[in-house]
N, C-alpha and C positions, 0 to 999 in steps of 0.2 A: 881372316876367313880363308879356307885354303879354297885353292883352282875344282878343286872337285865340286864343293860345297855352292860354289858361285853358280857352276854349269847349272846344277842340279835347282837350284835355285834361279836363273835362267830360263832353264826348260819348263819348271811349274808356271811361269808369267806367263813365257808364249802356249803354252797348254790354255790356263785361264782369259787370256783375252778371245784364243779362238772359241771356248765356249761360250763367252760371252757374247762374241758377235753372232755365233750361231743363233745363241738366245732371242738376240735381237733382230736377226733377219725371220727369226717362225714369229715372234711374240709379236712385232709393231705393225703389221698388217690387220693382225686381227682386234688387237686395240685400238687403231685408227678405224676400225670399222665399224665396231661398237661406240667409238664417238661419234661418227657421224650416222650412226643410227639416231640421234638425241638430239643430233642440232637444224634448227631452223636453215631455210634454204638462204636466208643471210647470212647466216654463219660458215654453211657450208665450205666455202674455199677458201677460209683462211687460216692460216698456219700457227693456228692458238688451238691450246688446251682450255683455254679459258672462255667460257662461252655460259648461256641459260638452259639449260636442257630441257627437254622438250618431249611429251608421249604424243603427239599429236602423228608422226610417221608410221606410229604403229597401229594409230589409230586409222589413218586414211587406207594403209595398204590392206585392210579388212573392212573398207568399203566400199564400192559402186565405185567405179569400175574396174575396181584393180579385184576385189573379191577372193586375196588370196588363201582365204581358209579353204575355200573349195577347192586348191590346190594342194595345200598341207594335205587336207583329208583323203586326196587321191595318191600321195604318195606315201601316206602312211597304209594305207590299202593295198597298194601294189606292195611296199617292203613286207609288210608281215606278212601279207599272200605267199609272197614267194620265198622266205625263210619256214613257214609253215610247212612248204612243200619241198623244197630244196633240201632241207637237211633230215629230215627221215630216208627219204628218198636214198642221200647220199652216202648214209650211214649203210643201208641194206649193201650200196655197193661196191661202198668200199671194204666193207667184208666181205665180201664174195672175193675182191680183189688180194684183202690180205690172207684169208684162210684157205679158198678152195685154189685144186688146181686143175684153171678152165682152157679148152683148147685158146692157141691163138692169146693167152694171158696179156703176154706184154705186148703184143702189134694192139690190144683192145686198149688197154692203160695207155698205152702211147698216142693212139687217138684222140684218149678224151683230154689228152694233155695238148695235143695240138692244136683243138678246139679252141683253145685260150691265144694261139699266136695271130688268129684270122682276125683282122682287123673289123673293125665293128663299120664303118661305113662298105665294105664290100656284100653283105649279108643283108644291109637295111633294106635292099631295093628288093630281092626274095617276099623276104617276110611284109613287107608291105605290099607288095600284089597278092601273096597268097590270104593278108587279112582283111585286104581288097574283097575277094572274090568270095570271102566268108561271109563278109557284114560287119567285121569287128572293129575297122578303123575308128580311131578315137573314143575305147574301150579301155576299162584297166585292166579286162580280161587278155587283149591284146600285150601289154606291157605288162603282166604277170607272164605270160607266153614266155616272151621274149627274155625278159631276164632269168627265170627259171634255164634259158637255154645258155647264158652267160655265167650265172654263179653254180649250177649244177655241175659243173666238169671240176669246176675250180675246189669245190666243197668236198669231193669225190676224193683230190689229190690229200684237202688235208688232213683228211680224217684217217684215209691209208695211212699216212704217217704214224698217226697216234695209234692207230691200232698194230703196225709193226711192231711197236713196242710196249706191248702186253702182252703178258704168257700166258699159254693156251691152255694151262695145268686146272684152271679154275673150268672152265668151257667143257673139258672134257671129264671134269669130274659132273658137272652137273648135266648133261648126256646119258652118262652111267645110269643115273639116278633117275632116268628115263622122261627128263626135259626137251620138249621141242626145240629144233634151231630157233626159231624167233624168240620164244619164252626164253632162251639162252640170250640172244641178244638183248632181248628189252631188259631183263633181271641180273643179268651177269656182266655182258660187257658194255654198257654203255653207263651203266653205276662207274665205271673204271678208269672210261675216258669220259670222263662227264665234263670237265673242265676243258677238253679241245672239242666237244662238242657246241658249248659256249662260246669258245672264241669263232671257232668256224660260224655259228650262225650270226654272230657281230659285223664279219667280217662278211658276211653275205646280205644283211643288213646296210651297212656302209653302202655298196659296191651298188644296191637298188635302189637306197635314199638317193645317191650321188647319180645315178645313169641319168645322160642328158641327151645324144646322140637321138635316140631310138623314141624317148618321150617326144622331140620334136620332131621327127619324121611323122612318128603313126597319129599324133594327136593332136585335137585343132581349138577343140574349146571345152567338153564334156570331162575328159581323162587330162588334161594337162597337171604335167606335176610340177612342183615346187621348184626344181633349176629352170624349166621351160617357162613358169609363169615370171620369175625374177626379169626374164628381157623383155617380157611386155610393160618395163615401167619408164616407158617414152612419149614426149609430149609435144608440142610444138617447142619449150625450150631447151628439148635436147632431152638426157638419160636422168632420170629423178634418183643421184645418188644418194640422197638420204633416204626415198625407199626403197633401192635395192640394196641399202646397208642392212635397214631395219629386215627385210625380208632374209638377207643372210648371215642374221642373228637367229632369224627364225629356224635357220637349216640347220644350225653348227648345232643347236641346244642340245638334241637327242645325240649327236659324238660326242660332248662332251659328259652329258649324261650317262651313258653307256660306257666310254674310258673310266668313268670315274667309280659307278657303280661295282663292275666287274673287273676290277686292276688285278685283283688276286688270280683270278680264271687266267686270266691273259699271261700270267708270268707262271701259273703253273702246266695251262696248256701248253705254251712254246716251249716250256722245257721238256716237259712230258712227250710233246710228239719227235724231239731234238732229239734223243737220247734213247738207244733201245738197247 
């Protein structure tokens, strides 16, 4: 075997071991937590695969007093609230962004970009006196607020993208033809980017199932969502990691749901807005 063949042959091992460890550093957290979703609190801390599995965690954590359905259900609330609202919303302005030419264009886009570098504890204390002095504290009305005001910038940027790279040949034929702006957006360009308007709302979905921050600040028992309800599984003997296993089985389903459903969207949005 010659010196080349060897190298070459060399570099594919350390290539494949690094994926593999990689593999193994995303994969065995979430396996080891889906086991101890299943295992009995004796079983709990021992370093077997080998064990009696068990629904009885998933059964307690949807009862008195842990009642975590009524958190599922407020955070499914909040996210489709605010993907409902967020991505029409963002679509209107990111065409504004991509087609018209508005004073002040880029100092405006450059704001709504900025908006994303504010860290999210400096803001909490605003909007909780201002939800304070509404009534809304521990509201999903409040935490639709709120993240509406987090993934709405965010959504804004990605859609611009996709829509940079669509030609404007179709828009202004159907204008000619004496089509409204909006009846051109609804019918013309959003058939075009429909695929990054998918992944955008996924990703605006994510970003509301997962906000944890701003859910414990504003809410106390009425609006509590599914990250904030997982730390109340504490007892006199300590953190009940078998229900906060099973509980974060319960969070993971809809991204893996969603990954799996819309794979296609996702790899032709990213390239579609990638590329103009």
């Amino acid at each position: 075997m010659s010196p080349a063949r060897r190298r070459k042959l060399l570099w594919q091992a350390v290539e494949s071991a690094i994926l593999l460890g990689a593999l193994f550093l995303i994969l065995f957290p979430i396996l080891w937590m889906a086991l101890t979703a299943f295992k009995r609190p004796v079983d709990l801390f021992g370093l077997t695969f080998l064990f009696t599995p068990t629904l009885d965690n998933f059964r307690a954590i949807f009862a008195h007093p842990w009642n975590i359905g009524h958190t599922l259900l407020n955070s499914f609330i909040v996210a489709a609230a605010t993907v409902a609202i967020s991505v029409p919303a963002s679509t209107l302005a990111a065409y504004a962004f991509s087609r018209f030419e508005l004073p002040f264009k880029g100092a405006l886009f450059f704001t709504i970009l900025a908006t994303q570098f504010i860290p999210a504890v400096v803001v909490v204390l605003p909007f909780y006196l201002l939800f304070r002095d509404l009534g809304l504290l521990d509201t999903v009305y409040a935490l639709i607020v709120v993240n509406l005001a987090i993934v709405t910038p965010f959504a804004t940027w990605m859609l611009k993208g996709f829509l940079d790279a669509v030609p404007t040949e179709s828009e202004e034929a159907a204008l000619v033809d004496g089509a409204t702006r909006l009846r051109v957006i609804l019918d013309v360009v959003v058939p075009m980017i429909w695929p990054g308007v998918v992944v955008t709302a996924v990703f605006c979905f994510i970003l509301t199932w997962n906000e944890f921050l701003f859910a414990l600040i504003l809410t106390r028992d009425d609006a509590v969502t599914l990250p904030v309800g997982i730390t109340r599984f504490r007892t006199e003997r300590g953190d009940l990691w078998e229900l906060i296993a099973a509980a974060g089985i319960l969070i993971s389903i809809p991204m893996f749901l969603l990954a799996s459903v819309i794979q296609r969207h996702f790899v032709r949005g990213m390239t579609g807005g990638a590329v103009k």
